[in-house]
C-alpha positions in Angstrom: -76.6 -87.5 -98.2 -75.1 -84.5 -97.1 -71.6 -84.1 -96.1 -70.9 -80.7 -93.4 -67.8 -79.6 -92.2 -66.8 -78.7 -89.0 -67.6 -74.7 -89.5 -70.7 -75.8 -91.3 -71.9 -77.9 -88.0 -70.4 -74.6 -85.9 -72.8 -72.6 -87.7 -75.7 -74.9 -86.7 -75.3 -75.9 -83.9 -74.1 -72.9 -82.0 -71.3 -74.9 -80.5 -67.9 -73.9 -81.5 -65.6 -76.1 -83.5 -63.0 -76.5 -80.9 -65.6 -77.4 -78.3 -67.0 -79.9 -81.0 -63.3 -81.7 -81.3 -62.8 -82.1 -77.5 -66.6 -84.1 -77.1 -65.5 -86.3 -80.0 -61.8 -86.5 -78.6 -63.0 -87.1 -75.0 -66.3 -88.2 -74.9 -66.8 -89.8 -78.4 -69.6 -87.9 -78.9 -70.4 -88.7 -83.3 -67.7 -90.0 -84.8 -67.2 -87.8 -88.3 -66.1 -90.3 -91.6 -63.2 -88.5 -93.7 -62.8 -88.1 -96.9 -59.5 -88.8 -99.4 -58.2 -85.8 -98.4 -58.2 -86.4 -94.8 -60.9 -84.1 -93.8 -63.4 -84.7 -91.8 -67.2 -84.5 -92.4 -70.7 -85.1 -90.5 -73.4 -87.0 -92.1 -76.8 -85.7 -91.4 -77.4 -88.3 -88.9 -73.9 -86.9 -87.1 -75.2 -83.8 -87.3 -78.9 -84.5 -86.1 -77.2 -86.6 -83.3 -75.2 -83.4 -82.2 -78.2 -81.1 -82.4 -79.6 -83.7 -79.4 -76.9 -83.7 -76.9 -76.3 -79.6 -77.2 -80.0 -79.3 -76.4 -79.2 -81.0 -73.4 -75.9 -79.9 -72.7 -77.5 -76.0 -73.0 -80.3 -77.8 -70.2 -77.5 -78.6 -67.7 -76.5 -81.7 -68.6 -73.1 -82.8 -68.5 -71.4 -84.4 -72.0 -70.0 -87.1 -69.6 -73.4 -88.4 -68.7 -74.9 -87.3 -72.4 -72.3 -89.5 -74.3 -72.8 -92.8 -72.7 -76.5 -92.2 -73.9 -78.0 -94.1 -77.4 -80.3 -92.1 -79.6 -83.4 -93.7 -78.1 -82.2 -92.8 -75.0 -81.2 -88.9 -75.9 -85.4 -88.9 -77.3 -86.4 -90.3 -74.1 -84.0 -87.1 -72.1 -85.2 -84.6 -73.8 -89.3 -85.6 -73.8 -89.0 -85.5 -70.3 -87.2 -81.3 -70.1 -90.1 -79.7 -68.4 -91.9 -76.8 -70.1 -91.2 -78.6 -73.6 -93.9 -77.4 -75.1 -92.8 -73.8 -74.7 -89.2 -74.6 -75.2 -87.8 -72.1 -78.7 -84.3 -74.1 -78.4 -86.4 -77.5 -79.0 -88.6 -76.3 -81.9 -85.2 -74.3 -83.5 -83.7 -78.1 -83.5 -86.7 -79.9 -84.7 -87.1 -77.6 -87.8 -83.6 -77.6 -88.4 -83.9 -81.7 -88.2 -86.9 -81.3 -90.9 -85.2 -79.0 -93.1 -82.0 -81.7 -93.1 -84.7 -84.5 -94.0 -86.9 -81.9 -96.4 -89.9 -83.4 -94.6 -92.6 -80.7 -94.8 -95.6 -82.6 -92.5 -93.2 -82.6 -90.0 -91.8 -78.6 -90.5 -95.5 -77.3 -90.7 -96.4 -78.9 -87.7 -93.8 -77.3 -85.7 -94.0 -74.1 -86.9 -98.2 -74.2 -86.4 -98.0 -75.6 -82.9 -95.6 -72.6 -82.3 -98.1 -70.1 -83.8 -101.4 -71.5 -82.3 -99.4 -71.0 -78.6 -97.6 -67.7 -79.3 -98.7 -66.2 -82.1 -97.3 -65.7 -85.9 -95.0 -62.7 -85.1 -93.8 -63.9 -82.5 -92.6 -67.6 -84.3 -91.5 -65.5 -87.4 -89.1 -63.4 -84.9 -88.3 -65.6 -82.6 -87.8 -69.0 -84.8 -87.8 -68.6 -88.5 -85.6 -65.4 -88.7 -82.9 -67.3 -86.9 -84.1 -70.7 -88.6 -83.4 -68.9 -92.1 -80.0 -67.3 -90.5 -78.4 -70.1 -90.2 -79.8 -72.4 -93.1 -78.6 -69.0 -95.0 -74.9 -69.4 -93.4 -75.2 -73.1 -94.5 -76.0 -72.3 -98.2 -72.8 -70.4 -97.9 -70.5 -72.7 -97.3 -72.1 -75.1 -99.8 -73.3 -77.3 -96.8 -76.6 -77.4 -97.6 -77.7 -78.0 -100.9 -80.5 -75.3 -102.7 -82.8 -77.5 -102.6 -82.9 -77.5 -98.8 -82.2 -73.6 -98.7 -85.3 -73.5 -101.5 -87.6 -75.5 -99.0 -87.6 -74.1 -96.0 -87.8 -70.1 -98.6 -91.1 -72.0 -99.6 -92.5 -72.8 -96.9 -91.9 -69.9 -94.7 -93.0 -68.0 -97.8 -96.6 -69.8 -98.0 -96.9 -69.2 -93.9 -96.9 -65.6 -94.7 -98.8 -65.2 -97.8 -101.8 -67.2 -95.4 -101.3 -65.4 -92.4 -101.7 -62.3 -95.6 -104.6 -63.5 -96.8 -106.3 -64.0 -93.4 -106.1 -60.5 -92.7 -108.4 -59.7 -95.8 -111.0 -58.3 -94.0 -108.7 -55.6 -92.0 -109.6 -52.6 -92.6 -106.6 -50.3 -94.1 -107.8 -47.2 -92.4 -104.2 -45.3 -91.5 -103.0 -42.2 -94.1 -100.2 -43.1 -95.9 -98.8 -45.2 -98.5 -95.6 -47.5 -98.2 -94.3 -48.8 -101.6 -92.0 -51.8 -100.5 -89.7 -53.7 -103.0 -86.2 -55.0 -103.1 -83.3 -53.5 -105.4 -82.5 -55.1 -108.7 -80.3 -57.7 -107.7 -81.5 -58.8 -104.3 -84.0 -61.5 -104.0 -84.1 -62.2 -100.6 -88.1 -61.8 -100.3 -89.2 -63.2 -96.9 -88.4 -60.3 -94.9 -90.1 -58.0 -97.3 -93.0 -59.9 -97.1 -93.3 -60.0 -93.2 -93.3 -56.1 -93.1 -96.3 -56.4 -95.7 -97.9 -58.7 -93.3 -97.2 -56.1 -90.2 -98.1 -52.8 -92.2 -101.7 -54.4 -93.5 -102.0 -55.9 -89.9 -101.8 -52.3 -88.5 -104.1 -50.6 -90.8 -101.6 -49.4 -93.5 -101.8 -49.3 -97.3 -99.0 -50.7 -99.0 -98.2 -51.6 -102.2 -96.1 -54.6 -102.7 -93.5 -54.8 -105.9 -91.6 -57.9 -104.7 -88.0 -58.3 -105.4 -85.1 -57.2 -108.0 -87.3 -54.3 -108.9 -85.1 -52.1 -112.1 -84.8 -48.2 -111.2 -87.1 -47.6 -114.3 -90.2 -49.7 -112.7 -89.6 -47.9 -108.9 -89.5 -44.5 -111.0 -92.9 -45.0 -112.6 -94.9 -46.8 -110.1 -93.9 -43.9 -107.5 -94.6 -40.9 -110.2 -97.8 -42.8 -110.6 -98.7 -44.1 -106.9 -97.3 -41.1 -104.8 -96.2 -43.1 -101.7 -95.4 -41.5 -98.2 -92.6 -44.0 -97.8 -90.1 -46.5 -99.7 -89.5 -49.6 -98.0 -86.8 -51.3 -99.4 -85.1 -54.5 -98.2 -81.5 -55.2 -98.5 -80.3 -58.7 -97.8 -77.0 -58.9 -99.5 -75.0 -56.4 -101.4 -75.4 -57.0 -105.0 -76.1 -53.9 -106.9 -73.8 -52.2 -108.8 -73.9 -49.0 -106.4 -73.2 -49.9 -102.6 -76.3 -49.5 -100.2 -75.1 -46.3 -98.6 -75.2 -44.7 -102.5 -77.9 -46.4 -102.9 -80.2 -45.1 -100.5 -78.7 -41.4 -101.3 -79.6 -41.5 -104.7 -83.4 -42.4 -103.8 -83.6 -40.0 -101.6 -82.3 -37.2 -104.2 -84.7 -38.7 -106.4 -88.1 -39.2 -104.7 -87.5 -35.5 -102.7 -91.1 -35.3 -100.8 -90.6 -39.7 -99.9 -89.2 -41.0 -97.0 -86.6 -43.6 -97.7 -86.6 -46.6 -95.0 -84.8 -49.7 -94.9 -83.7 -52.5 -93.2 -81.4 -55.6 -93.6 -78.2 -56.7 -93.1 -75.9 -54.8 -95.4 -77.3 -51.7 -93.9 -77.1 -52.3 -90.1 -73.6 -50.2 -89.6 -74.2 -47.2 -92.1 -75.2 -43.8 -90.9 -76.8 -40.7 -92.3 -76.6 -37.1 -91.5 -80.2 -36.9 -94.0 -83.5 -37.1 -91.9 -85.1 -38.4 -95.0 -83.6 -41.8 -94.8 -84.4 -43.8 -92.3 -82.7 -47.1 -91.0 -84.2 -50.0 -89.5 -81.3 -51.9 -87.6 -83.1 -53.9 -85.1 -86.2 -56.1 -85.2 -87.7 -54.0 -82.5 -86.9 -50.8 -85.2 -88.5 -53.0 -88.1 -92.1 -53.9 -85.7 -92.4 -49.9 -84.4 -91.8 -48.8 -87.6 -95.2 -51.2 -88.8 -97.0 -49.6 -86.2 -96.5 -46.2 -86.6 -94.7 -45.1 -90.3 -94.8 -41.2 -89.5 -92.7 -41.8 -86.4 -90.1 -42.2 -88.5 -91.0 -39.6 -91.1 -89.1 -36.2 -91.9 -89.7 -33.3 -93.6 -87.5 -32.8 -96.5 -84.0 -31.7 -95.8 
């Protein structure tokens, strides 16, 4: 069983701490056990309980009415929200309510009932990039154990490497070539992946090194391959070099390459160099898969 602190159930829920206190204090809305030390925790059936009544709180409904309401009851409240099949907030609780469980019939189906009625990029950006935000957050704090982080990685993963494969008979008919990798250091694949997965949607040639790629391999592949652009992903900062020296040196080094990149560590650096281009937004990351030489520059 999992134990999650307040900040940990902050960080899920959406609901702040302080907010979560007075529903308990006033309402009585989960009850968290404490431990020796006087500290409280949520179980995950405190948590899953809470991911119910904000739902319905964020629907209009008032934590008055909400608390005097069982779990059977809450189920019943929320099956009858109109547009439910459409609703993102719903399917962002349910997966999060599989992850907790690590029950993968239950995950897939979500996340393919989502897909079948809007589309894979639109699920990946509008449910699993947040899904894996604040699972990521959770890992943090040590509120979720890796094997929870690992499972929903594995499963988002194997959506992606399908919705790949289906795409096998796409013909890669635009010039240019985008090697895409992730620093030595930085494992964080899933995002790579999805720009693979945009780029050979769109017609583009890429070739795919994966993650925690050493300067030496980059150096030879691109002296061998010639590509029009480096994509390189940068979840978390954990080279030696920071990203902003980083992405300088690649650019000194691979002089006739566009250097693009996207991530988190990256989204408040700025360059005066035309050569290196950052992605900051996910509207930046899907025009950028649609047209590479839009954000392509002629050596400085």
């Amino acid at each position: 069983m999992n134990k999650f602190s307040i900040k940990a159930v902050e960080r899920l829920s959406g609901i702040k701490a302080h907010t979560i206190r007075v529903w308990e204090q006033r309402y009585g809305i989960v009850q968290p056990s404490r431990k020796q030390s006087k500290h409280r925790y949520y179980t995950n059936d405190d948590l899953k309980a809470l991911l119910k009544v904000v739902f319905l709180y964020k629907k209009g409904h008032k934590i008055r009415s909400l608390a005097t309401l069982d779990q059977e009851a809450l189920d019943t409240l929320i099956q009858e929200q109109p547009n439910l099949s459409a609703d993102l907030s719903l399917a962002l609780m349910q997966a999060i309510e599989a992850v907790l469980d690590l029950d993968e019939v239950r995950f897939d189906r979500i996340i393919s009932s989502l897909a079948r009625q809007y589309g894979f990029e639109y699920t990946m950006v509008e449910l699993l990039f947040p899904l894996l935000n604040r699972i990521g957050m959770m890992w943090l704090t040590d509120s979720v154990v890796p094997g929870q982080e690992h499972f929903t990685s594995h499963l988002i993963t194997r959506k992606i490497l399908k919705a790949i494969d289906e795409l096998e008979g796409n013909k890669l008919q635009r010039e240019g070539l985008v090697m895409m990798f992730n620093p030595q250091g930085e494992f964080h694949e899933i995002p790579l992946l999805f720009m693979h997965y945009l780029l050979r949607r769109n017609g583009y040639h890429t070739l795919y090194l994966g993650s925690n790629i050493a300067p030496a391999t980059l150096e030879s592949f691109c002296h061998r391959h010639q590509p029009t652009h480096l994509f390189v992903h940068m979840t978390a900062n954990l080279q030696p070099a920071d990203p902003a020296s980083y992405l300088r040196h690649l650019s000194q080094q691979f002089t006739g390459v566009t250097i693009v990149s996207g991530g988190p560590v990256i989204r408040h650096l700025h360059f005066g160099s035309r050569r290196i281009v950052l992605l900051k937004s996910d509207d930046d990351l899907m025009e950028f898969s649609k047209d590479i030489f839009r954000f392509s520059a002629p050596a400085d």
